[in-house]
C-alpha positions in Angstrom: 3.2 62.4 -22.8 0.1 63.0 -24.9 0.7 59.5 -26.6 0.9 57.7 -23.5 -2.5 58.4 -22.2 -3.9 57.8 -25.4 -2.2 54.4 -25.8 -4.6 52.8 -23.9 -7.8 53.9 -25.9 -5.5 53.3 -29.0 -5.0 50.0 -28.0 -8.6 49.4 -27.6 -9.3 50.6 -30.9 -6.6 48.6 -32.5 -7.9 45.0 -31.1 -11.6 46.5 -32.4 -9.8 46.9 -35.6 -7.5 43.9 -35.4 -8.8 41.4 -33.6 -8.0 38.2 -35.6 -4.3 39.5 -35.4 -4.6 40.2 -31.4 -6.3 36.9 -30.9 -3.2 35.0 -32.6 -0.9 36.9 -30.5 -2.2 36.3 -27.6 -2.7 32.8 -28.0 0.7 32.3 -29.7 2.4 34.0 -26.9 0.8 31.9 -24.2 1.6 29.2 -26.3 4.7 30.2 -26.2 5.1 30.6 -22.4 4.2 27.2 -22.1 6.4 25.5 -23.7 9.4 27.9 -22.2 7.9 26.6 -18.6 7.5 23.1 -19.7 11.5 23.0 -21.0 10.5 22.6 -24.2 13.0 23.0 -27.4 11.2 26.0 -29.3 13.7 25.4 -32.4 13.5 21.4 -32.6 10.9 20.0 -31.0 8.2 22.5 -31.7 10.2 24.3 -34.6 7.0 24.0 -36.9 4.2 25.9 -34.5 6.8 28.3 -33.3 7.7 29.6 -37.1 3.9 29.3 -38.4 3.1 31.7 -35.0 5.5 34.0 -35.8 4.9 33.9 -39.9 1.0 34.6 -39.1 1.4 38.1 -37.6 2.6 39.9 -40.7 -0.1 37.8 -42.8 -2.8 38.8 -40.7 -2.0 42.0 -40.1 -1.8 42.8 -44.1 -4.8 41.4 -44.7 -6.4 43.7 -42.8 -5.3 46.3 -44.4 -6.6 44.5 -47.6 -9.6 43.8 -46.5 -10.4 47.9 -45.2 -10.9 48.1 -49.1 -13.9 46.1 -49.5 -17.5 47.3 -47.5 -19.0 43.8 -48.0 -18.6 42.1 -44.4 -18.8 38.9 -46.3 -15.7 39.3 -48.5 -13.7 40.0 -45.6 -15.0 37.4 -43.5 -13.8 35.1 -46.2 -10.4 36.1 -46.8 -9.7 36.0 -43.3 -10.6 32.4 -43.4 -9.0 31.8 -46.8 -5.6 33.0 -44.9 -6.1 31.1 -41.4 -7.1 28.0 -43.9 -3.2 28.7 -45.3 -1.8 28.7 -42.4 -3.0 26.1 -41.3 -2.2 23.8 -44.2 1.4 25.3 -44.5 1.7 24.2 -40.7 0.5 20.7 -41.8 3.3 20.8 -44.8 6.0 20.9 -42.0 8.2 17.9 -41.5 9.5 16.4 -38.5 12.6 18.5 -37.3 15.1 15.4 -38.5 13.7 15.4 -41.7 13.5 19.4 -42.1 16.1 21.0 -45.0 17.2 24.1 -46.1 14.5 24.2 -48.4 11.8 24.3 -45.1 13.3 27.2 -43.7 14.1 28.6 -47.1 10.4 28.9 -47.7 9.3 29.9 -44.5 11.6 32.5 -45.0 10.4 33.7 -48.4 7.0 33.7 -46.7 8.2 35.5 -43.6 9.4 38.4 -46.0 6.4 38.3 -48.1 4.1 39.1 -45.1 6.1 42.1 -44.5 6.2 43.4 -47.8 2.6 43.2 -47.9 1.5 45.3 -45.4 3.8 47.9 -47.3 1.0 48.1 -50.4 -2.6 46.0 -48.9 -4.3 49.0 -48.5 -3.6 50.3 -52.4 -4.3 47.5 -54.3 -7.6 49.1 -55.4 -6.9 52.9 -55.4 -3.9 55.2 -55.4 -2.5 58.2 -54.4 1.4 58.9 -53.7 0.1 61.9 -51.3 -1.7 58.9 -49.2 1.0 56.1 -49.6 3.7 58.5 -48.7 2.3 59.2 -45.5 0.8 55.3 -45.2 4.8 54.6 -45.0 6.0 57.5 -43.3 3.2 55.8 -40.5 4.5 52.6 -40.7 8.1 53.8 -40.0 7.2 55.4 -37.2 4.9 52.5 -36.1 7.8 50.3 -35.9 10.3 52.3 -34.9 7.8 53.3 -31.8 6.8 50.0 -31.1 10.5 48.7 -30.7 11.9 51.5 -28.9 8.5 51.0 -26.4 8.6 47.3 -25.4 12.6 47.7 -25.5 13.2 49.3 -22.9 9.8 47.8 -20.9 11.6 44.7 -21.6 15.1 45.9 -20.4 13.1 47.8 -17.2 11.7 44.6 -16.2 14.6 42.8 -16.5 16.9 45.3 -14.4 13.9 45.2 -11.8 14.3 41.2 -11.7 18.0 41.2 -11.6 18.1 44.1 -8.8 15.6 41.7 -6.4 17.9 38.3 -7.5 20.7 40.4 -6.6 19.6 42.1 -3.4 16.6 39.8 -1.9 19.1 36.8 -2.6 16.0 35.6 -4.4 16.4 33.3 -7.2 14.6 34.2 -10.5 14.7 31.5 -13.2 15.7 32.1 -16.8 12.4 31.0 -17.8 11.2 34.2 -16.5 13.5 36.5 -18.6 12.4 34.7 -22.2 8.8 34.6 -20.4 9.2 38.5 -20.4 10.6 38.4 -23.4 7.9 37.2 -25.2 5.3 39.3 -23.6 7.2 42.3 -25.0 8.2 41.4 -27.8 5.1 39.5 -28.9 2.1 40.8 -27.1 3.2 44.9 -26.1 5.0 45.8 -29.1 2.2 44.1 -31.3 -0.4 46.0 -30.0 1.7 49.2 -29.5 2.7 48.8 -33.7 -0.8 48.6 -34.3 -2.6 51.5 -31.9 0.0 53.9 -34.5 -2.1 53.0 -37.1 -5.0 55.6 -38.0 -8.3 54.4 -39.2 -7.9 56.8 -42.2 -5.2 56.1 -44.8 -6.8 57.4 -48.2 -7.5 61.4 -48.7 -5.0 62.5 -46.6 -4.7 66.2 -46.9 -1.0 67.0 -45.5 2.4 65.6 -46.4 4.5 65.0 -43.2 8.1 65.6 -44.9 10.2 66.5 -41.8 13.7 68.6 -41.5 14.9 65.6 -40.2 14.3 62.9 -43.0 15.2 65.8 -45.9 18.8 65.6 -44.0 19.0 61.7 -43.8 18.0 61.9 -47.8 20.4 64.6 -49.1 23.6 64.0 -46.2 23.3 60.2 -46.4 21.4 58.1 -48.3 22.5 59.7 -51.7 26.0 60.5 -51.0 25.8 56.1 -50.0 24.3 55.3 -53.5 26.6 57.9 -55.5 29.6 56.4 -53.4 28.3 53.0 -54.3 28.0 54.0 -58.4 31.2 55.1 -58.4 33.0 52.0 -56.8 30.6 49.4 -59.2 32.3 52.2 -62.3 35.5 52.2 -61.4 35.3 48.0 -61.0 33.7 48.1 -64.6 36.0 50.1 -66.2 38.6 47.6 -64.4 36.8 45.0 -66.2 37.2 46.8 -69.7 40.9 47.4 -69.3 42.1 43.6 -68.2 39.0 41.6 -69.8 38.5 39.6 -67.3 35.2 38.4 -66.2 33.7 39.6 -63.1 33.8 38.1 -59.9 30.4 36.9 -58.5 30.2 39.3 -55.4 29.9 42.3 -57.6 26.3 41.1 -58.5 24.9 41.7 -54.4 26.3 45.1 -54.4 24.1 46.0 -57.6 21.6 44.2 -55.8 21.5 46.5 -52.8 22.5 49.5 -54.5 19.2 49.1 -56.9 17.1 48.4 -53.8 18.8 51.4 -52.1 17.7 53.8 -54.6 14.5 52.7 -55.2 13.8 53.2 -51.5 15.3 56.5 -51.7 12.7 57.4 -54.7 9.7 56.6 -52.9 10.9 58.6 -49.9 11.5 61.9 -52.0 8.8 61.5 -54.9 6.2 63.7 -53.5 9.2 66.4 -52.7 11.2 65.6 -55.6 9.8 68.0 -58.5 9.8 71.2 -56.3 13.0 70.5 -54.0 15.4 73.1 -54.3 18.2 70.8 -53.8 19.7 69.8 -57.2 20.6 66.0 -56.0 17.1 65.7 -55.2 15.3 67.2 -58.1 17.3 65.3 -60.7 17.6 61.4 -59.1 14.8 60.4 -61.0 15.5 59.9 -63.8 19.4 59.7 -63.4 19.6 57.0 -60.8 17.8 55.1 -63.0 19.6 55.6 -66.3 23.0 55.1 -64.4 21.8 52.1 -63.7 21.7 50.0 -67.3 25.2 50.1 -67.9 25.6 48.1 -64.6 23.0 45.7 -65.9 25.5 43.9 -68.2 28.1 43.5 -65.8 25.2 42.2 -63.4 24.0 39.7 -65.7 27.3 38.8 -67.1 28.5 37.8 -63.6 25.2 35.9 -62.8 25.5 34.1 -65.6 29.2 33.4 -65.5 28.5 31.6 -62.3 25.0 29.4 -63.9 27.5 28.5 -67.0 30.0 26.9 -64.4 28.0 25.8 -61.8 24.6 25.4 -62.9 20.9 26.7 -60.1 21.2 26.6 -56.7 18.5 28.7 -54.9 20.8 31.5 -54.1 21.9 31.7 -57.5 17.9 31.1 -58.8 17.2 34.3 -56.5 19.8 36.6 -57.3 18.4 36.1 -60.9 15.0 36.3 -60.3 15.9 40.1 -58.3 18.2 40.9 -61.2 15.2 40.9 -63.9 12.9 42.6 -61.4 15.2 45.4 -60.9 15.7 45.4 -64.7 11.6 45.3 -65.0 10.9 48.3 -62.3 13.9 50.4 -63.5 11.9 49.8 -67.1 8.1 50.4 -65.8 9.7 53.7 -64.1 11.2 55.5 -66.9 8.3 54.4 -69.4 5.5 54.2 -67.4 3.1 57.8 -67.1 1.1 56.5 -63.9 4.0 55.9 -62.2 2.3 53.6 -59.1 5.6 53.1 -56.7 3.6 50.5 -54.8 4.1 48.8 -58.1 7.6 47.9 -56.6 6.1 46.2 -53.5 3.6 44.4 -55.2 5.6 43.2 -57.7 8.6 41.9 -54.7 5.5 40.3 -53.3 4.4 38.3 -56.1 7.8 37.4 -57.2 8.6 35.9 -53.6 5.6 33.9 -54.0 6.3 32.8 -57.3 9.6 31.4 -57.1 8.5 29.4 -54.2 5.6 27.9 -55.9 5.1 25.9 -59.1 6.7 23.9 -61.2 9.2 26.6 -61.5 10.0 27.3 -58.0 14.0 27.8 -57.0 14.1 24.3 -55.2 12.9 22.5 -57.7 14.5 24.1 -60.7 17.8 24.2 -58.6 17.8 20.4 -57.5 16.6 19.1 -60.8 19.8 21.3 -62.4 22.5 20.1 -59.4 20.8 16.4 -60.6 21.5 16.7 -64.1 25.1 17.8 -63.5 25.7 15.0 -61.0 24.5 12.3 -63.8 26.5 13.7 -66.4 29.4 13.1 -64.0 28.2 9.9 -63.2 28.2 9.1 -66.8 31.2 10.1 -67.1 32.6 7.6 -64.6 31.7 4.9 -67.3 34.1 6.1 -69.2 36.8 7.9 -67.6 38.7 8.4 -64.2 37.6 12.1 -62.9 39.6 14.7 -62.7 40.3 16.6 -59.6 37.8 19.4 -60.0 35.3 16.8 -61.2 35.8 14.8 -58.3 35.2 18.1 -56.2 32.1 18.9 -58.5 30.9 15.3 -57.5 31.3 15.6 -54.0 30.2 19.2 -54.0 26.8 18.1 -55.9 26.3 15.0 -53.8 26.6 16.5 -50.7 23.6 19.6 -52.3 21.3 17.0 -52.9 22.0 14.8 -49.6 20.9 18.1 -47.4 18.2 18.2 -49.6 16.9 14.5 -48.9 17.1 14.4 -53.0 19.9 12.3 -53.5 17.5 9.0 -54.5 16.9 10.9 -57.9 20.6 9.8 -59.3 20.1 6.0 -58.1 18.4 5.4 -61.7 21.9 6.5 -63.2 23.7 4.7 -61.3 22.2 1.6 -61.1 21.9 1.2 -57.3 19.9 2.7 -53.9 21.7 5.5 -52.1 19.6 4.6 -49.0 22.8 3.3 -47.5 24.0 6.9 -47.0 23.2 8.5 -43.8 25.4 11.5 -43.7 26.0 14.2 -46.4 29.5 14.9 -45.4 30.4 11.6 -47.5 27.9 11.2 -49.7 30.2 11.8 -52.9 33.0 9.5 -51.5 30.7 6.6 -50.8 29.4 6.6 -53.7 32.3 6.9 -56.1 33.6 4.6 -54.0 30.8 2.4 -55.4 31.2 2.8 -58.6 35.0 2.5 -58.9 35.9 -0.5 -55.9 35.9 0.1 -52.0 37.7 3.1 -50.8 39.7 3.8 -53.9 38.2 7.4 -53.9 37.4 7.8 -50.2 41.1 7.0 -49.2 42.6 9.8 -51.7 39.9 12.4 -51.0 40.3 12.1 -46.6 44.0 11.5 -46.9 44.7 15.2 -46.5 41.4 16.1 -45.5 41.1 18.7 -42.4 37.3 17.9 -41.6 36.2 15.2 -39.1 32.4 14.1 -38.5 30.1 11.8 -36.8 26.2 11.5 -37.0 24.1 8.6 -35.3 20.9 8.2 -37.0 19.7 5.6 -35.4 16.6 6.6 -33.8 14.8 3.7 -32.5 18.0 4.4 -30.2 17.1 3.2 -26.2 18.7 4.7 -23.9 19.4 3.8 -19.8 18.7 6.8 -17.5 18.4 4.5 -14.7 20.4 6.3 -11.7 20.2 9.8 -13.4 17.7 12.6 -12.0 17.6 14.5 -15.4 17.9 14.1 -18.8 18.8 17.2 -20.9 19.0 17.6 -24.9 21.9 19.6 -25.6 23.6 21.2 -28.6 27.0 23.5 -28.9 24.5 25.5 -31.3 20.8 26.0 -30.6 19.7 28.6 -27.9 20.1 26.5 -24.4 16.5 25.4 -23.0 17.4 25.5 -19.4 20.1 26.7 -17.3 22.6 24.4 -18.7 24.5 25.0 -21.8 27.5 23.6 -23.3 31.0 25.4 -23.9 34.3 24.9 -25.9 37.2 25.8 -24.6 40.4 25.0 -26.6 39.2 21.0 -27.1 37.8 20.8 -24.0 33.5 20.7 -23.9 32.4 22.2 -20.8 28.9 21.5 -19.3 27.4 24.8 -17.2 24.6 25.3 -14.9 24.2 29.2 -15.3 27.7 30.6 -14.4 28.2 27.0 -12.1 31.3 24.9 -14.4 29.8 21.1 -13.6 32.7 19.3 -15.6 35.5 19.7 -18.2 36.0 17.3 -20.7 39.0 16.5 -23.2 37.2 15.3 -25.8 39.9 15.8 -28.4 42.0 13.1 -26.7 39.5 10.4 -27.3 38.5 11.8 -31.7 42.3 11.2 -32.1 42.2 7.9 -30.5 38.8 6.8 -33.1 40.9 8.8 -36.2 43.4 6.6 -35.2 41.1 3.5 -35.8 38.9 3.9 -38.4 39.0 5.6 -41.7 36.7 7.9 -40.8 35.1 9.1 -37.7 31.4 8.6 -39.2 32.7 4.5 -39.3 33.2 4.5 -35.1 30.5 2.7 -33.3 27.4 4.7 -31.9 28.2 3.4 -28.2 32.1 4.4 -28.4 30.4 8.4 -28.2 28.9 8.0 -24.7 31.2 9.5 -21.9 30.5 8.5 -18.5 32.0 11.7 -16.2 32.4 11.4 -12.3 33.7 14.4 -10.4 32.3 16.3 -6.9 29.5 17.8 -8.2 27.9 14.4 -9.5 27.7 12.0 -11.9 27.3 12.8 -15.4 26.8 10.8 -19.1 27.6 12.7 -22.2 26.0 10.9 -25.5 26.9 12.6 -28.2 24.4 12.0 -31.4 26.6 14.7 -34.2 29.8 16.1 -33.8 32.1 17.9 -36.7 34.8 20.3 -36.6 38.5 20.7 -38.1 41.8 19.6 -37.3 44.8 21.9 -37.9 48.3 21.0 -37.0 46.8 18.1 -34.8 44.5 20.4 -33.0 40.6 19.8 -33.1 38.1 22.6 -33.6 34.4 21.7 -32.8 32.0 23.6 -34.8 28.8 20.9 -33.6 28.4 18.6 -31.0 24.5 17.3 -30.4 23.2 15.3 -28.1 22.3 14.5 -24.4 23.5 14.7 -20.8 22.3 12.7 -18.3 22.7 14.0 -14.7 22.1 13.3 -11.2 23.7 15.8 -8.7 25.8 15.0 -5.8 
């Protein structure tokens, strides 16, 4: 009770303290607002300023922290505009949603993580204590934990207040109002709540707050996890020794987590550890550690196994990259005297922004090695048919580089543009295909195939609304931006207003009708994927711009349709 009439003088303080952070919430979340009253698409249209809003937070809020080390107002006024200055740029780096990849949200992804890890270690990059940064994350914990539980159930009060007047008053609350509320909490309450937990003195902390209740989660759960974990990896190992075989891939993420497990569990029970009477305790450091070599081989001899046959993607570039940093801290642990655990945040945090960055940065070391692989392949055309795993290598690799918007970097090797191609799906077919004479290879590899897919790229597209009263973009994926959404059921699409069912469509029916005609579905004609509807509630026009899914025993699965609905209401 205490707390809560405090919060509001805590509050106060905190936008005193914060107020670069509180000003970008605020205007990010009335941003926001906006464009959820305007009908705007928050993942497509305006992908770029919803993810740099929500990527600036963490920034801003860890480099305050950073900056409490400094006295000179000067130095701080300059960071903060170094980092506003980044933000801005990266926002300017985005591309247009139909030209975004994986390696856009990759990145922003990497950053998004980064932020967060540095508000674990900003305000110890120029002195240490473990006394202090024990209790600094024991504060952050509960900061977040607080701040969730708080504009949780604020959010779910409201929204049970609003649904109890729709409900009772027969008064009709629009959704817009709920993601409205939504972002309030989310963005605005729990942002200020988080930081109002935060005191204004971190360093020379006199008491260690090392309750009943996290000494049971330590001893009862989290150890008893990791030894559990140890001995499954040991057993698998000792698999390994007896039917030398290599080990599968997967083994390598539960090292992963079990490393990053343990060294969470050493920073919780560091400033205990030496004079807890529990045995488990006392001892993890340094036998978690050692334990932990032996598993390095079979770590590094799965990664590897996988590079040697398949060569960098990013997922294999970062699971590499984490392998040799849990090898590094597991070394600076056992040999270092000082023994700094924020080393292992600052080091996470200058790794994510290293293999992001430079020459040697996961995309570009990954694509340049898919690339490589693809021309040796290529080259290997010249002189031989392909065998069937090369032919799925060659598909695989074009099909990498097509969702990467790399694939121009074999048209040297082959001799020709690949501009032609518009979808990834058959990028590899189309262009052995090429190579070899019209449909030799694309015949033999859809023949069997259980995959269909269409994508229009034509967007100087026009389009007749005339006689329509809306015009709605539409996906079977993304969140729905209004009260309409779009089903599957069996292979029918359905098209909803709220609960309202406005029409039911067999599209299946009319995909094995186009299989039926062309050799594949991508070949159809734009126009022959509008579908004019008619039924009591009005008139409707389905245009469908990308639609994939799978056919077993003749019946269609849709895993994408994209596009728009034109409507006018009877």
């Amino acid at each position: 009770m205490n707390y809560l009439k405090e919060l509001p003088s805590k509050m106060a303080i905190a936008f005193r303290r914060f107020p670069l952070t509180l000003v970008w919430v605020l205007f990010g979340s009335i941003y926001m607002i906006g464009l959820i009253e305007t009908d705007a698409n928050l993942f497509r249209g305006f992908y770029a300023e919803t993810l740099v809003l929500i990527l600036g937070v963490s920034w801003l809020i860890g480099v305050q922290f950073f900056n409490e080390g400094f006295s000179n107002n000067l130095t701080v006024w300059v960071i903060r505009l170094l980092t506003l200055t980044g933000l801005i740029l990266y926002y300017l780096s985005f591309p247009d949603y139909e030209n975004s990849t994986s390696i856009t949200f990759t990145r922003w992804f990497i950053l998004f993580i980064s932020g967060h890890v540095l508000i674990f270690f900003a305000p110890f990059t120029r002195q240490w204590s473990t006394l202090d940064y024990w209790n600094y994350l024991h504060r952050i914990i509960i900061a977040i934990s607080r701040s969730a539980l708080f504009s949780g159930i604020i959010y779910l009060g409201l929204s049970l207040a609003l649904l109890a007047i729709e409900n009772l008053f027969s008064i009709n609350i629009r959704d817009e109002i709920y993601a409205d509320l939504l972002v309030i909490c989310l963005g605005i309450i729990n942002t200020f709540i988080y930081l109002s937990d935060f005191p204004t003195t971190i360093h020379q902390t006199q008491q260690l707050n090392y309750s009943k209740a996290l000494d049971v989660l330590i001893k009862y759960i989290l150890i008893p996890i990791v030894l559990l974990y140890l001995l499954i990896v040991y057993a698998y190992s000792l698999k390994i020794l007896i039917t030398w075989e290599l080990p599968e891939g997967w083994v390598s993420y539960l090292i992963t987590i079990l490393s990053i497990t343990g060294f969470i569990i050493h920073i919780i029970i560091e400033p205990v550890r030496g004079k807890h009477q529990d045995l488990i305790v006392n001892k993890f450091y340094p036998f978690f550690y050692l334990s932990l070599f032996p598993l390095f081989i079979l770590l590094f001899v799965a990664i590897f196994t996988r590079l040697s046959e398949y060569n960098f993607t990013e997922k294999r570039y970062f699971l590499l990259v984490i392998a040799l940093w849990i090898l590094g801290i597991s070394v600076y642990v056992l040999t270092s005297k000082k023994k700094r655990l924020s080393s292992i945040a600052i080091s996470f945090f200058a790794l994510c922004l290293l293999s992001i960055s430079g020459p040697w940065n996961a995309f570009k070391v990954s694509i340049n090695a898919q690339g490589k692989e693809l021309s040796s392949l290529i080259e290997r055309t010249k002189k031989t048919d392909l065998s069937k795993e090369e032919i799925d290598r060659f598909l695989n690799i074009s099909r990498y580089l097509k969702d990467r918007n790399k694939l121009y970097l074999i048209d040297e090797e082959l001799g020709f543009s690949t501009d032609y191609i518009t979808s990834s799906y058959n990028s590899g077919s189309l262009i052995l295909d090429s190579i070899y004479g019209e449909n030799n290879y694309s015949k033999s590899i859809n023949a069997n195939s259980n995959y269909f897919y269409f994508q229009n790229f034509r967007k100087t597209r026009v389009i007749d609304i005339n006689g329509y009263e809306k015009f709605i973009d539409i996906s079977l994926v993304d969140y729905p931006k209004s009260n309409y959404s779009l089903e599957v059921e069996n292979e029918y699409i359905i098209l909803k207003n709220s609960d309202k069912q406005l029409f039911k469509y067999n599209l299946a029916q009319d995909l094995k009708r186009k299989i039926k005609l062309y050799q594949q579905l991508n070949e159809a004609p734009a126009e022959s994927f509008e579908y004019t509807i008619i039924n009591e509630f009005g008139d409707f026009k389905l245009i469908i711009n990308t639609i994939n899914g799978n056919i077993k025993n003749n019946e269609f699965t849709f895993n994408t349709i994209d596009g728009y609905i034109l409507i006018k209401l009877h």
